[in-house]
N, CA, C and O atoms as CSV, one atom per row, in Angstrom:
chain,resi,resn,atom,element,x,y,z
A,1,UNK,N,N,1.953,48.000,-18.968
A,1,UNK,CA,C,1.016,49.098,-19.139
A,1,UNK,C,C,0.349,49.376,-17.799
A,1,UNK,O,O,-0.500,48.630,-17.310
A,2,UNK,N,N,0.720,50.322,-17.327
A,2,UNK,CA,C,-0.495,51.158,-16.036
A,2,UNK,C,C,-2.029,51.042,-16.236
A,2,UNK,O,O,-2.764,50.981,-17.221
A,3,UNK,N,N,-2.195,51.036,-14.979
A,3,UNK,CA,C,-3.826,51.009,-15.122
A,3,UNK,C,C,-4.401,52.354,-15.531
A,3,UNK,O,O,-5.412,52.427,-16.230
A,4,UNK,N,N,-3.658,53.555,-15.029
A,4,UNK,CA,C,-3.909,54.765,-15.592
A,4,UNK,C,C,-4.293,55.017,-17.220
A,4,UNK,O,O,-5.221,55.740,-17.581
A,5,UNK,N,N,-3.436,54.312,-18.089
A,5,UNK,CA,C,-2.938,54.120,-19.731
A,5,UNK,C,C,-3.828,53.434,-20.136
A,5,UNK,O,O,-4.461,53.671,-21.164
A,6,UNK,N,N,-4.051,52.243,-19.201
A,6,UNK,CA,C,-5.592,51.155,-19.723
A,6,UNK,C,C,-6.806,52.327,-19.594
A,6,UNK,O,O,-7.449,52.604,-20.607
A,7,UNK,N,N,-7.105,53.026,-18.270
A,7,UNK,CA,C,-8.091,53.805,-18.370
A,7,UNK,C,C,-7.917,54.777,-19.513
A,7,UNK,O,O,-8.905,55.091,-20.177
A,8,UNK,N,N,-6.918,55.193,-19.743
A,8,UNK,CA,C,-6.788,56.349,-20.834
A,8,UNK,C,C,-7.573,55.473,-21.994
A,8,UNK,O,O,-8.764,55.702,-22.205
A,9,UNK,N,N,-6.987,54.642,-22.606
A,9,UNK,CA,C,-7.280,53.717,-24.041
A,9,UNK,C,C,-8.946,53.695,-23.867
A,9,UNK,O,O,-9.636,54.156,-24.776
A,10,UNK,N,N,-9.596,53.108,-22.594
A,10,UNK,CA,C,-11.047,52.686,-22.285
A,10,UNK,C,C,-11.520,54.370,-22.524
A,10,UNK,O,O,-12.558,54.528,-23.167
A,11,UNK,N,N,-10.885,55.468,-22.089
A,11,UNK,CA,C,-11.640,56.354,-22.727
A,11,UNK,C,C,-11.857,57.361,-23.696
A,11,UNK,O,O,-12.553,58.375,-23.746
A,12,UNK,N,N,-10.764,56.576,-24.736
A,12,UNK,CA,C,-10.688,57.004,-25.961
A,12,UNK,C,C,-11.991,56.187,-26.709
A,12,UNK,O,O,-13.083,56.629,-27.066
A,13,UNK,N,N,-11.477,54.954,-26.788
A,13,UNK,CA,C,-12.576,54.871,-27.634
A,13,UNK,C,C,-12.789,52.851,-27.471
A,13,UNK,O,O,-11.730,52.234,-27.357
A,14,UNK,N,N,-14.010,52.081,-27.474
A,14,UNK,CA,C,-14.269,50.843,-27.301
A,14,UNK,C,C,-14.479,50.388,-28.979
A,14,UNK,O,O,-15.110,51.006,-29.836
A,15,UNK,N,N,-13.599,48.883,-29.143
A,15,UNK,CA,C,-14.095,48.461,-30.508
A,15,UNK,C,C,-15.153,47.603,-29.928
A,15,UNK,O,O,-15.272,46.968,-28.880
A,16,UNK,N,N,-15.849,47.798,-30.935
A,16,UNK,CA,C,-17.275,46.993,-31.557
A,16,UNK,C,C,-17.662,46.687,-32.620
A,16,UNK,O,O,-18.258,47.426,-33.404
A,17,UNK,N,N,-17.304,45.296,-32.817
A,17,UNK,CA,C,-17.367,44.749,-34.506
A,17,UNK,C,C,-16.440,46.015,-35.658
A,17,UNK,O,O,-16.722,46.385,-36.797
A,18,UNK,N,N,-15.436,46.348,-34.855
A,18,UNK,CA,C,-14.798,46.743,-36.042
A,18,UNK,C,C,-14.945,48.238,-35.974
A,18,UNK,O,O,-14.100,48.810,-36.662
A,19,UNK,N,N,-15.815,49.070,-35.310
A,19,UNK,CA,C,-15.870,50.441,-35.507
A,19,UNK,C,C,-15.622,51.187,-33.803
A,19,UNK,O,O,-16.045,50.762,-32.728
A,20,UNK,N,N,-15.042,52.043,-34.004
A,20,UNK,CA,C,-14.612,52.651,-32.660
A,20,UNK,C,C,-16.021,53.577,-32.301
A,20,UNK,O,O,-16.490,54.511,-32.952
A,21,UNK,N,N,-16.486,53.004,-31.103
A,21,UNK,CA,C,-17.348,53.930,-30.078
A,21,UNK,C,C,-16.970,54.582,-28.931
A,21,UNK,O,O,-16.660,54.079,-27.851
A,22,UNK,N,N,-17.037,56.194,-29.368
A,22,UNK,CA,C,-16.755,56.487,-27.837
A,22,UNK,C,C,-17.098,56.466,-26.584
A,22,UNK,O,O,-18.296,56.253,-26.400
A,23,UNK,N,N,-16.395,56.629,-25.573
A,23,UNK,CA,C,-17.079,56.404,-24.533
A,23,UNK,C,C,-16.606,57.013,-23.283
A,23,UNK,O,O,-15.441,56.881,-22.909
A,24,UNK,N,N,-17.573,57.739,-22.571
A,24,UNK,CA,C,-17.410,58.269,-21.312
A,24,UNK,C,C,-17.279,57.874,-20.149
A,24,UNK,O,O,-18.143,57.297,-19.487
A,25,UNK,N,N,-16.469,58.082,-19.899
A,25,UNK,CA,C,-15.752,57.275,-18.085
A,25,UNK,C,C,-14.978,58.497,-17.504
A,25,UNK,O,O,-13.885,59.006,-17.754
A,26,UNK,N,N,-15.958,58.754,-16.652
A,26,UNK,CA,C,-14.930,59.692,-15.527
A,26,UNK,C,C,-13.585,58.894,-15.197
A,26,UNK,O,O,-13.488,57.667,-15.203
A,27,UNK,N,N,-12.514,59.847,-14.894
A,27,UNK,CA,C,-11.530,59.154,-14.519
A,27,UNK,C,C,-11.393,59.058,-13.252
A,27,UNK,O,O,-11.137,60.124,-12.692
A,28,UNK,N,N,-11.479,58.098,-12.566
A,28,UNK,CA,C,-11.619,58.000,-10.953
A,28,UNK,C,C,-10.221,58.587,-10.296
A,28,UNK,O,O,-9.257,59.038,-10.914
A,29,UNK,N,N,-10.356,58.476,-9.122
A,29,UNK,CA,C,-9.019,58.377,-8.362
A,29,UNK,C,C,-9.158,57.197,-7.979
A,29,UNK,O,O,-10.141,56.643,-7.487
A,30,UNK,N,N,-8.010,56.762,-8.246
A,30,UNK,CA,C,-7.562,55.479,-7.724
A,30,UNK,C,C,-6.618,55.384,-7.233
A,30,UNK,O,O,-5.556,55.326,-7.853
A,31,UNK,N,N,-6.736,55.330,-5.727
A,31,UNK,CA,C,-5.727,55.852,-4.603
A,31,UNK,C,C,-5.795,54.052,-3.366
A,31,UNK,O,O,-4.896,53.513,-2.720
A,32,UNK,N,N,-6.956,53.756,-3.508
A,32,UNK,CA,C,-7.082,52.654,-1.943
A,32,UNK,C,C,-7.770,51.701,-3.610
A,32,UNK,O,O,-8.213,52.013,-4.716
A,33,UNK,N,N,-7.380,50.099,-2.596
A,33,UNK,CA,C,-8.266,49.235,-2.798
A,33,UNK,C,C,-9.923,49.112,-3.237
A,33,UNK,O,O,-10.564,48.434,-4.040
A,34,UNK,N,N,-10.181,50.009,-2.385
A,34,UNK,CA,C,-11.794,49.645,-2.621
A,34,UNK,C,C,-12.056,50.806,-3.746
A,34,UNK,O,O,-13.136,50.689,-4.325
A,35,UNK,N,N,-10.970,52.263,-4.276
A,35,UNK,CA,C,-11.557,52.602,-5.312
A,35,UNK,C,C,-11.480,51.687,-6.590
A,35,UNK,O,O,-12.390,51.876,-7.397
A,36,UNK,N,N,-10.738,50.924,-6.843
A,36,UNK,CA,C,-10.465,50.044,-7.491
A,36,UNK,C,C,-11.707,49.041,-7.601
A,36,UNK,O,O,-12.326,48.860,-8.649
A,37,UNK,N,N,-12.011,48.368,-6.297
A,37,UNK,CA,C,-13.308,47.470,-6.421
A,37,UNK,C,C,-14.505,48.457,-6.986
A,37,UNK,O,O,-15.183,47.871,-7.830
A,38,UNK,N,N,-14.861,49.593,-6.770
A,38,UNK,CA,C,-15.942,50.629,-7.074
A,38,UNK,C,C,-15.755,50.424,-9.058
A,38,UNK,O,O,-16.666,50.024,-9.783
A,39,UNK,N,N,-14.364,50.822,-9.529
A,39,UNK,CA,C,-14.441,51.205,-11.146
A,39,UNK,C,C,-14.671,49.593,-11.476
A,39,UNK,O,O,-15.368,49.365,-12.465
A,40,UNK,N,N,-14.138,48.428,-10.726
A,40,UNK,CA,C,-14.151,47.183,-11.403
A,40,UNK,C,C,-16.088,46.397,-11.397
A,40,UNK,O,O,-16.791,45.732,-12.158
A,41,UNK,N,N,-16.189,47.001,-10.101
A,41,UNK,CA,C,-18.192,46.921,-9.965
A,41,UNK,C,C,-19.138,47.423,-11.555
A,41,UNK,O,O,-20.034,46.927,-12.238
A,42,UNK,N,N,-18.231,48.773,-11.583
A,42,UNK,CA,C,-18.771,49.511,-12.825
A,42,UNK,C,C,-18.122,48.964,-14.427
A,42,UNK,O,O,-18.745,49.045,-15.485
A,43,UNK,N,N,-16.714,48.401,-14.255
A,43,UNK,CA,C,-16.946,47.751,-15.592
A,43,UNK,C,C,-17.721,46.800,-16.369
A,43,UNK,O,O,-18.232,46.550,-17.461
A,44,UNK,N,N,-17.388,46.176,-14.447
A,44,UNK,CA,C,-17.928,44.673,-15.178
A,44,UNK,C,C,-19.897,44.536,-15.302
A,44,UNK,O,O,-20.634,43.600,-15.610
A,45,UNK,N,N,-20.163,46.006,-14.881
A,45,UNK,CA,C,-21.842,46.143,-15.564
A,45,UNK,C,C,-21.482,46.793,-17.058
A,45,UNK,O,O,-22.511,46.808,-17.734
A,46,UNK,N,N,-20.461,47.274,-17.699
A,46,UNK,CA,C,-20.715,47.959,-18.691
A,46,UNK,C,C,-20.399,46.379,-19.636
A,46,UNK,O,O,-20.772,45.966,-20.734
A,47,UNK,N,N,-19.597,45.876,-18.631
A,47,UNK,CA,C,-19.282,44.468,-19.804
A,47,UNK,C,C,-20.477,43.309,-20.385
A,47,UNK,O,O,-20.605,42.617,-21.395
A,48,UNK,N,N,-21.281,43.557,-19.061
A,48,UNK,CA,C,-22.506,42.616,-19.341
A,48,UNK,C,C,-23.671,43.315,-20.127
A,48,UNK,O,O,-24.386,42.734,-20.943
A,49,UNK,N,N,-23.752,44.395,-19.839
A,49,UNK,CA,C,-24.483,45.722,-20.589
A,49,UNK,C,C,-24.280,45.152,-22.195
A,49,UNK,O,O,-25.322,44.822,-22.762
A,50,UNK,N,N,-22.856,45.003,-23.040
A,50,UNK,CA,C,-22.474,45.538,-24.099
A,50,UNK,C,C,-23.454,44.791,-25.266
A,50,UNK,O,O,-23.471,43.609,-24.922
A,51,UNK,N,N,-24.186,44.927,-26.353
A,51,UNK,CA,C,-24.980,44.195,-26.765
A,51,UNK,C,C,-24.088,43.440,-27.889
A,51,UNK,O,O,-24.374,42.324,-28.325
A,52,UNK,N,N,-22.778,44.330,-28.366
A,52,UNK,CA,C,-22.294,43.996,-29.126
A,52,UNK,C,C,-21.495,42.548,-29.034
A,52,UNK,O,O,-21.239,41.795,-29.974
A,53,UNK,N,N,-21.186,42.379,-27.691
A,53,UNK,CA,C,-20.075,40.945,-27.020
A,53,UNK,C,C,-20.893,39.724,-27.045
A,53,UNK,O,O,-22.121,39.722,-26.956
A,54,UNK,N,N,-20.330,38.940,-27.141
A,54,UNK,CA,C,-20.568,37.245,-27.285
A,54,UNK,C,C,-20.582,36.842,-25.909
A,54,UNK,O,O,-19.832,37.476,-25.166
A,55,UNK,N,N,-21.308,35.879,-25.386
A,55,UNK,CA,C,-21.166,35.224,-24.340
A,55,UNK,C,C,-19.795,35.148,-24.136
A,55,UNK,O,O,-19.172,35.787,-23.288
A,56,UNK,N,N,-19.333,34.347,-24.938
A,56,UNK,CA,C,-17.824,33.993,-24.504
A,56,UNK,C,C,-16.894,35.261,-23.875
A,56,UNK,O,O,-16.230,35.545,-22.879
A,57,UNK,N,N,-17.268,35.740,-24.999
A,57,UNK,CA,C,-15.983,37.380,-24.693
A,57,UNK,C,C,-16.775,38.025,-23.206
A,57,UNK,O,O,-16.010,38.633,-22.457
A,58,UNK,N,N,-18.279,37.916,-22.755
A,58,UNK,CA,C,-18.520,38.518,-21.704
A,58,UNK,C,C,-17.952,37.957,-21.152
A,58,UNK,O,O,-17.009,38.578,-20.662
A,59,UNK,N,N,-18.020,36.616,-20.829
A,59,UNK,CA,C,-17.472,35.568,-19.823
A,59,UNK,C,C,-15.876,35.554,-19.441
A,59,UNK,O,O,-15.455,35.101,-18.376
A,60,UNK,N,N,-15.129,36.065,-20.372
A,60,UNK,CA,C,-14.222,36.058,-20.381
A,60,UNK,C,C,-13.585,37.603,-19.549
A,60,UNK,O,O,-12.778,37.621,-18.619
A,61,UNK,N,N,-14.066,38.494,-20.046
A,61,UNK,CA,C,-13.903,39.760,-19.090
A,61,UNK,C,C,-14.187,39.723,-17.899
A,61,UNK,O,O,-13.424,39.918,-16.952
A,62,UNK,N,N,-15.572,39.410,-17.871
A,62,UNK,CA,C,-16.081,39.143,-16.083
A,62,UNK,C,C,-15.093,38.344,-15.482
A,62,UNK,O,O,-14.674,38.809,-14.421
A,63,UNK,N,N,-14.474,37.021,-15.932
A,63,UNK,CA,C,-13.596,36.653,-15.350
A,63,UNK,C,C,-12.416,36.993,-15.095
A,63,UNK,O,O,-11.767,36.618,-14.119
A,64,UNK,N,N,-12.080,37.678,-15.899
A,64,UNK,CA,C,-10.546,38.739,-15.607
A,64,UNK,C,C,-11.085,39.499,-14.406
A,64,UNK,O,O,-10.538,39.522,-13.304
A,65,UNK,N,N,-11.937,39.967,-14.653
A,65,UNK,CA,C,-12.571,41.452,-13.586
A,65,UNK,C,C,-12.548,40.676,-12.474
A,65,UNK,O,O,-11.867,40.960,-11.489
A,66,UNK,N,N,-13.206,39.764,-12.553
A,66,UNK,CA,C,-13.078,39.304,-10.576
A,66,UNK,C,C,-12.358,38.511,-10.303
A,66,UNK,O,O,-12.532,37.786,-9.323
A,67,UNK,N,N,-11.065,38.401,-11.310
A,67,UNK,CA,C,-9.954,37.945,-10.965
A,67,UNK,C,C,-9.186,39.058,-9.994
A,67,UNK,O,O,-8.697,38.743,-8.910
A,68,UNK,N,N,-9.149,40.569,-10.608
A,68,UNK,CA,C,-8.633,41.542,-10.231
A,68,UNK,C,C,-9.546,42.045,-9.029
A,68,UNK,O,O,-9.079,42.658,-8.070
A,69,UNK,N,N,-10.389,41.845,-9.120
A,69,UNK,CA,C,-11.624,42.445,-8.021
A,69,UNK,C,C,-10.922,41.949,-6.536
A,69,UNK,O,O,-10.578,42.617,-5.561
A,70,UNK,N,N,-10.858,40.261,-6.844
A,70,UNK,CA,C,-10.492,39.387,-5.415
A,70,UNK,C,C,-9.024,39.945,-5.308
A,70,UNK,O,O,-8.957,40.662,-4.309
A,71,UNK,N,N,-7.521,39.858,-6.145
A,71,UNK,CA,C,-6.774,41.004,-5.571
A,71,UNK,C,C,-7.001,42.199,-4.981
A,71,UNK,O,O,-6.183,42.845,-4.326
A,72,UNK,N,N,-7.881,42.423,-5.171
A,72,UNK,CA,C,-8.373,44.040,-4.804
A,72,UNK,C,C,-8.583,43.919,-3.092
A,72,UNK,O,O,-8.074,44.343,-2.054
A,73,UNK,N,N,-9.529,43.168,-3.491
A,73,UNK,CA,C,-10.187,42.894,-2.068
A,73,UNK,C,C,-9.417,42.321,-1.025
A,73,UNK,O,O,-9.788,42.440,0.143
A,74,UNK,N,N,-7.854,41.399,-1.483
A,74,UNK,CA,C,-7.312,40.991,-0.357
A,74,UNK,C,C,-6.703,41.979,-0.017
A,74,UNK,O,O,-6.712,42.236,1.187
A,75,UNK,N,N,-5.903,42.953,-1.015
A,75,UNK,CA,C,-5.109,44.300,-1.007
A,75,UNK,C,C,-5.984,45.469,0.198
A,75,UNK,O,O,-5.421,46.295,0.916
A,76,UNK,N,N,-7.359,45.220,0.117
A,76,UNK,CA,C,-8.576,46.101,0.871
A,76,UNK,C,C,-8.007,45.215,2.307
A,76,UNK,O,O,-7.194,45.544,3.171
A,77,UNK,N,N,-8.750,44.078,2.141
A,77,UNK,CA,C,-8.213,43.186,4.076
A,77,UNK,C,C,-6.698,44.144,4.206
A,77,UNK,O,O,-6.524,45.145,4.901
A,78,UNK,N,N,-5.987,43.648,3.543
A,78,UNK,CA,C,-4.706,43.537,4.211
A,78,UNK,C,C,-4.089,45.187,4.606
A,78,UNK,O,O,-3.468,45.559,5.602
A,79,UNK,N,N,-4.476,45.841,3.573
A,79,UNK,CA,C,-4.425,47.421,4.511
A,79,UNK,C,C,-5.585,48.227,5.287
A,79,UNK,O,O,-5.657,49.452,5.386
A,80,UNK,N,N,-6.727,47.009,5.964
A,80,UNK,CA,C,-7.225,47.552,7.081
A,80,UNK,C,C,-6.642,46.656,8.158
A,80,UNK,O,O,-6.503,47.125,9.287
A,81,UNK,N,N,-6.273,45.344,7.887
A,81,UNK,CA,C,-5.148,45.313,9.381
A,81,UNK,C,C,-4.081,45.699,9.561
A,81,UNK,O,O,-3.426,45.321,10.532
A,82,UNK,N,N,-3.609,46.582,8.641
A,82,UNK,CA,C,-2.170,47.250,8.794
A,82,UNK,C,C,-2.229,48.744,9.519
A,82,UNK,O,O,-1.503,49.585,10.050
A,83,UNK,N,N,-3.393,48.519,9.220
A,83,UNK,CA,C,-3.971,50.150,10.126
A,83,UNK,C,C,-4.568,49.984,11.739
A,83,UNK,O,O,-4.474,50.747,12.700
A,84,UNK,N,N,-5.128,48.837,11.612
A,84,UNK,CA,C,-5.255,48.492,12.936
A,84,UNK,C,C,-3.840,47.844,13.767
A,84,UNK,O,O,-3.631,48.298,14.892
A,85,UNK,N,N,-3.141,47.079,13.366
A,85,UNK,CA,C,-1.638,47.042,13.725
A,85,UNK,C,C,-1.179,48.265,14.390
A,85,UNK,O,O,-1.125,48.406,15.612
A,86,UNK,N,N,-0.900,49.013,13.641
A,86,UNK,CA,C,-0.446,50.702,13.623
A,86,UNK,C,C,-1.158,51.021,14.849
A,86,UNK,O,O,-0.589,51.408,15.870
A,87,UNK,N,N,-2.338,50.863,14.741
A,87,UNK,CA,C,-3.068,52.061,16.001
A,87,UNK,C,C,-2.683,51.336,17.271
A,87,UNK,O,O,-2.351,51.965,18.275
A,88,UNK,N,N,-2.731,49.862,17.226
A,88,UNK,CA,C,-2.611,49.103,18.332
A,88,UNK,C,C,-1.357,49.506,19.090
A,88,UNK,O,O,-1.263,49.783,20.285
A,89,UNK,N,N,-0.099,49.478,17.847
A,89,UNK,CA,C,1.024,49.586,18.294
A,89,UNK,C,C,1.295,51.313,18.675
A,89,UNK,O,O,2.251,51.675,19.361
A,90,UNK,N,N,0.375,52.169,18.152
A,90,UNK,CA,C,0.838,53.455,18.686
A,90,UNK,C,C,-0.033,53.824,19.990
A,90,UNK,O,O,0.184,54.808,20.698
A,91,UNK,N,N,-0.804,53.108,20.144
A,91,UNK,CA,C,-1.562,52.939,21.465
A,91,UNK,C,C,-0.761,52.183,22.533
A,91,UNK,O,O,-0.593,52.710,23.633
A,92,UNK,N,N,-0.265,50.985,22.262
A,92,UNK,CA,C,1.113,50.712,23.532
A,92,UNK,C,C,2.242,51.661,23.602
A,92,UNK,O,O,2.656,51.883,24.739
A,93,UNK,N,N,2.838,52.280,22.602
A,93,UNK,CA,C,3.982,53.290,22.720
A,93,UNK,C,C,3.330,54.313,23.395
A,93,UNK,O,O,3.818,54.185,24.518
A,94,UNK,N,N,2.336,55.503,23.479
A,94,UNK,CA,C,1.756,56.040,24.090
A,94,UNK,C,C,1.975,55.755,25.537
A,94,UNK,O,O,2.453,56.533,26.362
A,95,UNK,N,N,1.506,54.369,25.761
A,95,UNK,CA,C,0.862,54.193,27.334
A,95,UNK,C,C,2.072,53.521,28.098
A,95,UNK,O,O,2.097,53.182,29.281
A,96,UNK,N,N,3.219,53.392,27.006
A,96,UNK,CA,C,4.618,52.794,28.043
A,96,UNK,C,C,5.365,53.873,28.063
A,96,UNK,O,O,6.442,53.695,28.632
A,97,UNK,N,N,5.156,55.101,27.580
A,97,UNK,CA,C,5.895,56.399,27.350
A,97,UNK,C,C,5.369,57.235,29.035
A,97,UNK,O,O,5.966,57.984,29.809
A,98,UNK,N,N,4.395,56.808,29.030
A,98,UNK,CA,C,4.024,57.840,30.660
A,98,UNK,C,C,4.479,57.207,31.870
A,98,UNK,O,O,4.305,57.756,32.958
């Protein structure tokens, strides 16, 4: 399942004890790493928010969430040194070209 399809489902509708609540979530773009860390910042307040969840079940989301958060975040490192790579290396091609 896409994360797109998960967002779709999250904004159809959240169970709570059994009855569907709807719920509003812009649909982000989720294009880079860090939009990803931004919607996962914002779940994981709607998760601690929820009055309806059990410790456990919070505990248990939050921990998924910054399971995915810290992928996120190495995915964030690792394509800002791929960009600095890039510039470095189009900055020597440049200056061995003249």
């Amino acid at each position: 399942m896409t994360l797109r399809n998960r967002l779709g489902s999250l904004q159809t509708a959240v169970v709570c004890r059994g009855q569907s609540v709807p719920v509003a979530i812009d649909r982000p773009r989720l294009r880079t790493p860090a939009d990803v860390l931004a919607l996962l910042e914002h779940m994981t307040a709607a998760v601690q928010r929820d009055p309806f969840a059990g410790m456990a079940t919070k505990a248990r989301a939050v921990g998924h969430l910054a399971a995915v958060a810290l992928k996120a975040m190495e995915a964030n490192n690792l394509a800002a040194r791929v960009e600095l790579l890039e510039a470095v290396l189009k900055q020597r091609q440049s200056g061995s070209g003249s």
